[in-house]
N, C-alpha and C positions, 0 to 999 in steps of 0.2 A: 384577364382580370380575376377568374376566379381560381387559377395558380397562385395570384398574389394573395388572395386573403387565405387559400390554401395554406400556404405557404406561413405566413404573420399568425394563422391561428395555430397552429402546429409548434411552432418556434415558441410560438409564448403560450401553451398552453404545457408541453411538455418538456419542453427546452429549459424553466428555470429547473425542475429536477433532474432531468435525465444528465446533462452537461457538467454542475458540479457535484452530483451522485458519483458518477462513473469517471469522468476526468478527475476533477482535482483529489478524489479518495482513490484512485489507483495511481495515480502521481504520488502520493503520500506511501502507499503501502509498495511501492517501487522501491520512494527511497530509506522506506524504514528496514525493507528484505537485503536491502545491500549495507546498511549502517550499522545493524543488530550484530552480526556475525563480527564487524570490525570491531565493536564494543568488549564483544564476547574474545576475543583474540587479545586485545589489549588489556583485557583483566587478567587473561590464561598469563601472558608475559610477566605484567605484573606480579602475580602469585610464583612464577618460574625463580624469578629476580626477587622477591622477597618485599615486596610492595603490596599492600594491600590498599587499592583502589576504593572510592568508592562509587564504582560504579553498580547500579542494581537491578541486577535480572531477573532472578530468583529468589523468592523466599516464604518459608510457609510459616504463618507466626511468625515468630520470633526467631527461627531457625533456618540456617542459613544451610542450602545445599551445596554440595559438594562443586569444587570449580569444573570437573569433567564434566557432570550431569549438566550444568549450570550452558558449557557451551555447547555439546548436542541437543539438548531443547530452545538453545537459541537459534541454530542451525537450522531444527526442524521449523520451527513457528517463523524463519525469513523465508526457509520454500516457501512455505504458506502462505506467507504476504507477499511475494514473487509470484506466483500462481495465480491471486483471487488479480492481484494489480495489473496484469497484464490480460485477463478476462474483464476488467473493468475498462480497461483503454481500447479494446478490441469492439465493446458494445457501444465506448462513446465514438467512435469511428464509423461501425456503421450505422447508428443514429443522423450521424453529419453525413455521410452519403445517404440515406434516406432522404435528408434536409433538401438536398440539396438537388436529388432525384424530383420532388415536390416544385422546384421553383421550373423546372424544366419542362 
């Protein structure tokens, strides 16, 4: 019996932040570390083939940076959300084995 309120007060005391904290914001920064770089690609193309896109990565004011610069800092900044997203899915995992370690 006192597994189950264990259990219920856990789940609902830390469960409504921890589970969309960490899941569905490392699900997002998962798919934004593999989508950015394709953005970044399809504008470099674009600009190769004489296209100018608008798609917007970069830009400081009014001033628009350079398309090379523009795909290595897209590159770097999807590690980066490849990285924190896969530490976020790793903490909500063992959250839910903790969970679930509690009902036992």
């Amino acid at each position: 019996m006192f597994a189950n309120i264990r259990y219920y007060l856990t789940a609902f005391l830390t469960g409504i932040t921890i589970i969309p904290l960490s899941g569905v914001t490392g699900i997002s920064l998962l798919l934004a570390g593999v989508l950015c770089p394709l953005a970044a690609f399809i504008k470099l193309l674009g600009k190769i083939f004489g296209y100018d896109l608008p798609i917007g990565l970069f830009s400081v004011a009014s001033l628009n940076v350079p398309i090379i610069i523009e795909v290595l800092l897209t590159i770097l900044i999807s590690l980066v959300f490849l990285y924190f997203g896969k530490l976020l899915l790793s903490i909500c995992k063992r959250y839910l084995t903790w969970i679930r370690k509690c009902v036992l």
